[in-house]
N, C-alpha and C positions, 0 to 999 in steps of 0.2 A: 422204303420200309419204315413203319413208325416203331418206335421202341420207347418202353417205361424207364424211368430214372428215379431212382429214390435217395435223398438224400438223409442218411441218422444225423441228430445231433446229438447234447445233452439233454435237450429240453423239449426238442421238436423231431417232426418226420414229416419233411418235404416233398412232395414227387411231382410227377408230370410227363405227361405223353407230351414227347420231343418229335418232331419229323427232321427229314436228311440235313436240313438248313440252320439246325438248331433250332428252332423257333417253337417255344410250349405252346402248345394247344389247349392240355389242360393243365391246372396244376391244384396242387390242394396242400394243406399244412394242416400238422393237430400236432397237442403239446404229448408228451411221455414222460414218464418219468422214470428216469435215468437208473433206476434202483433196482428194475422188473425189467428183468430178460426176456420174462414172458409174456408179459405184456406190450414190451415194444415188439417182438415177433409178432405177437399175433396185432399190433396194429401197421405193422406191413403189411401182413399176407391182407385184412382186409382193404388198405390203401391199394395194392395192387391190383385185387381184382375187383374193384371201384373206376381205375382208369384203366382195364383192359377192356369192362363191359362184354365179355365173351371173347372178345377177338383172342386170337395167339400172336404175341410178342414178345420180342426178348427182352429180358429185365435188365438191367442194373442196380446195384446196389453201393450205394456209396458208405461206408463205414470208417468212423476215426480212430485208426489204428492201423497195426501191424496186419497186413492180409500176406497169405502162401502165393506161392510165384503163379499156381494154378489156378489165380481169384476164387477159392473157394472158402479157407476158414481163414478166421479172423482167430490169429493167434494169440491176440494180445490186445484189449481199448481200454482206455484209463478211467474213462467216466462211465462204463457199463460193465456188469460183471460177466462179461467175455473171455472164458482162456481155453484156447484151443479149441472155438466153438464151428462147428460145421454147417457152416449159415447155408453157405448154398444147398446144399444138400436137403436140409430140412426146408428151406422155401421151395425146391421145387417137387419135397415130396407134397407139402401142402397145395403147392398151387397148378403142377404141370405145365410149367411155361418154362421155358429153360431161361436160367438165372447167372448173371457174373456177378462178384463182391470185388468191389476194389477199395482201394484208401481215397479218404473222402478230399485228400490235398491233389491225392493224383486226379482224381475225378475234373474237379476244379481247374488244375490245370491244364489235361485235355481239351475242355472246354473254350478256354481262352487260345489254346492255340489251335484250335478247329475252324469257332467263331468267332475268336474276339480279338484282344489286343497283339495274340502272336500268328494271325492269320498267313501273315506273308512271310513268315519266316521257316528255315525248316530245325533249329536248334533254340531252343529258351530254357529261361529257370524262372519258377515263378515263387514265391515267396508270399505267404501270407501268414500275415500279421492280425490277431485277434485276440482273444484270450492266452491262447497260447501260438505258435509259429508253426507253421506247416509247407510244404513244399513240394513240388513238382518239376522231374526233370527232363526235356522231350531232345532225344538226340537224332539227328538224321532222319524226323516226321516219326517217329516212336520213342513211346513212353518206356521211360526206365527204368525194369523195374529189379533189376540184380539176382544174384542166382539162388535166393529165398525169396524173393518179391519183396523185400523191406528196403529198396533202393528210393532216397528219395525224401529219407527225414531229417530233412534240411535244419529242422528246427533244434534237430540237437547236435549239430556239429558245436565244437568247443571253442570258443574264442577268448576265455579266460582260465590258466590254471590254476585250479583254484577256488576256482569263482563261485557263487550265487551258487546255492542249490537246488536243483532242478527235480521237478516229479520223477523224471526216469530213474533217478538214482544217480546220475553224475553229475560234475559241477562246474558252472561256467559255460554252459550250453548258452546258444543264440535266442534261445526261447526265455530267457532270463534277461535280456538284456532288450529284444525289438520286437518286443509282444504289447498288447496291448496292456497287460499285468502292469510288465517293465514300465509304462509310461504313466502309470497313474503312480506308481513309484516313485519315479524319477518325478514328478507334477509335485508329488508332496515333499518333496525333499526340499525343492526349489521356494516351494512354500512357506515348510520350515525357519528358510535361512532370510526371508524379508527380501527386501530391495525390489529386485524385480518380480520376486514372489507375493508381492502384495495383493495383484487381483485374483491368482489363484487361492490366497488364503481368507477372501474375503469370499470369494463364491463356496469353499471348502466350508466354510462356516453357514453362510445361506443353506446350503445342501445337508447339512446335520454333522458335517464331521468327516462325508465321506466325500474324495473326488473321482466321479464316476466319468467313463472313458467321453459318454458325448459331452458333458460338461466340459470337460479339456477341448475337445474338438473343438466345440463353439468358439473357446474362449480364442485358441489357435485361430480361425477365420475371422476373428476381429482383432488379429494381432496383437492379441496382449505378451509383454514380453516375457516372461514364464511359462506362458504356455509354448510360446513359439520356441522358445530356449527346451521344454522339457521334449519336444517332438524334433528338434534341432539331433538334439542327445539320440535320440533315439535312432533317427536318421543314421548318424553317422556309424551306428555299432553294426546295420543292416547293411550300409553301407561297405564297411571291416569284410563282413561274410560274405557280400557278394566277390568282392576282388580275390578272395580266398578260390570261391567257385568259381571263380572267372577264367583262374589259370589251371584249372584241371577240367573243367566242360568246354570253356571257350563259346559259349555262347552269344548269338546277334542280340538276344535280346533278354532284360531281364522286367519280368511283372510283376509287380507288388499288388497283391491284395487283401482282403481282409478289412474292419473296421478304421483302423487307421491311416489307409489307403486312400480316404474321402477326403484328407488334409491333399491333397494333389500335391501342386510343388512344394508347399511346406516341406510336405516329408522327402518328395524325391531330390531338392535340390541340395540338404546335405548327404542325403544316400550316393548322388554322383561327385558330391565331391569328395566324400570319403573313401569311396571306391577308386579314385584317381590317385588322392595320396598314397595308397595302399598297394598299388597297382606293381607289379615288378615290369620292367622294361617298357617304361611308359613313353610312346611318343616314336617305339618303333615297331608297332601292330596295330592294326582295327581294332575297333572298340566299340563296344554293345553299345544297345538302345536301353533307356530305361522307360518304363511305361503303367500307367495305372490298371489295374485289372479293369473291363469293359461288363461284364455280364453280370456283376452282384449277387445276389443271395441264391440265384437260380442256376448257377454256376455248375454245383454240384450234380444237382439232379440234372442239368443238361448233357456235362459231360459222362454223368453213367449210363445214360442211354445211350449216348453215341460208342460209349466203350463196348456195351450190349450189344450195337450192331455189328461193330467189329467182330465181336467172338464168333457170332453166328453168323459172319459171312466175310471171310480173311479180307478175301479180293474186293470186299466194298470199297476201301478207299484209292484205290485203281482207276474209279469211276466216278466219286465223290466230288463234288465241287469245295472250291476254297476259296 
């Protein structure tokens, strides 16, 4: 069965016709703007039935925010003005195709653990790392989604009291500190203070003033020491929160993805070793994998189609290949 996948951003709308194997068939992107409810609805419905071309399929919907345990309304999205909105509902009174809305981190992580880097496992936590931090948590081959559906925002568990003030309203959240924000942050601080910050403040100055997150990356893959020192840092607070979640999911394995994610070992190799420091009873338990997300940008709209077919057909994955 093939099923549609959409993924919202702030700036864009993703989708694509997915089949059983994950694998897009088609996919398409156009920009939005963030500002217009109405406008981004109505350039779903017509993305949707652009890649349904008549057929009947179940949709997906990926959205970044808080969604109801029953993937219907999106109770809450930061960068769209969403509260309380009845997405599903209005997409399928518009479109007649029956429709799921899930959060666009659970989506993502789905995906990776369907088709990607948590294929073989049946427990992961997947972490991404981008402008802001998002999360996904699959326990026992099922997504978590807790007894409002808001199970799973990873990104703002609290790792400083005190700390950094976070869009949600509280402070010291992990989104403050292993986001991609954080590390252009943490880039200029390093900057700031000279020494090993020299080539970041000399590309910070080329670039106008500002250090934008591939500029870091770059400078990271050619090992300049500031940069590798500012994704080091950053590592290690990602690191902090996994061993936190380590001891209450106990997971094989954990994924990082997201923008910052491209730095590979860079980033994972102080994330495992801060997670070791961190670790309670270390050295008399298993201990997860850590792994870079596999699928990129298509992530999203992959795994809301595949969520899609689950709704509309429980017993799929009884039958599903892995």
């Amino acid at each position: 069965m093939h099923a549609i996948g959409i993924d919202i951003g702030g700036t864009k709308i993703a989708g694509g016709v997915v089949d059983e194997l994950g694998n897009l068939l088609r996919y398409e992107r156009v920009p939005t703007d963030a500002d217009d409810a109405t406008a981004i609805e109505d350039a779903i419905v017509t993305m949707i039935e652009d890649l349904a071309g008549g057929e009947r399929m179940p949709v997906g919907v990926a959205a970044p925010g808080f969604i109801d345990a029953g993937q219907s309304t999106v109770y809450y999205t930061p960068n769209i003005p969403w509260r309380n909105e009845p997405l599903r509902e209005r997409l399928e009174s518009r479109l007649s195709l029956p429709v799921v809305v899930d959060n666009d981190a659970n989506a993502a992580g789905w995906a990776e653990f369907r088709f990607g880097a948590g294929r073989l496992v049946s427990d992961m936590v997947m972490l991404t790392s981008g402008t802001g931090v998002g999360g996904a948590v699959i326990v026992g081959d099922r997504l978590l989604r807790g007894g409002f559906g808001v199970a799973g925002e990873l990104g703002h568990m609290r790792v400083v009291p005190d700390g950094i003030p976070c869009g949600c309203g509280a402070r010291g959240c992990i989104e403050q500190y292993g986001s991609g924000r954080a590390l252009q942050r943490m880039a200029g601080a390093i900057a700031d203070a000279g020494g090993i910050g020299a080539g970041l403040a000399k590309a910070r100055e080329y670039e106008g003033g500002v250090l934008e997150g591939a500029v870091i990356g770059r400078l990271v893959q050619e090992g300049d020491p500031g940069a590798v020192a500012a994704m080091s840092e950053l590592g290690s607070w990602l690191g902090q929160a996994c061993s936190s979640l380590g001891v209450v999911l106990d997971p094989q394995l954990f994924v990082i993805g997201g923008g910052v994610a491209s730095a590979g070992d860079r980033l994972l190799d102080p994330v495992r070793r801060a997670y070791a420091d961190h670790l309670p009873a270390r050295g008399f338990h298993p201990e997860p994998t850590f792994a870079v997300a596999e699928l990129g940008n298509e992530a999203g709209a992959v795994g809301a189609a595949d969520l899609a077919r689950l709704h509309e057909d429980p017993t799929y994955l009884a039958f599903a290949p892995r």
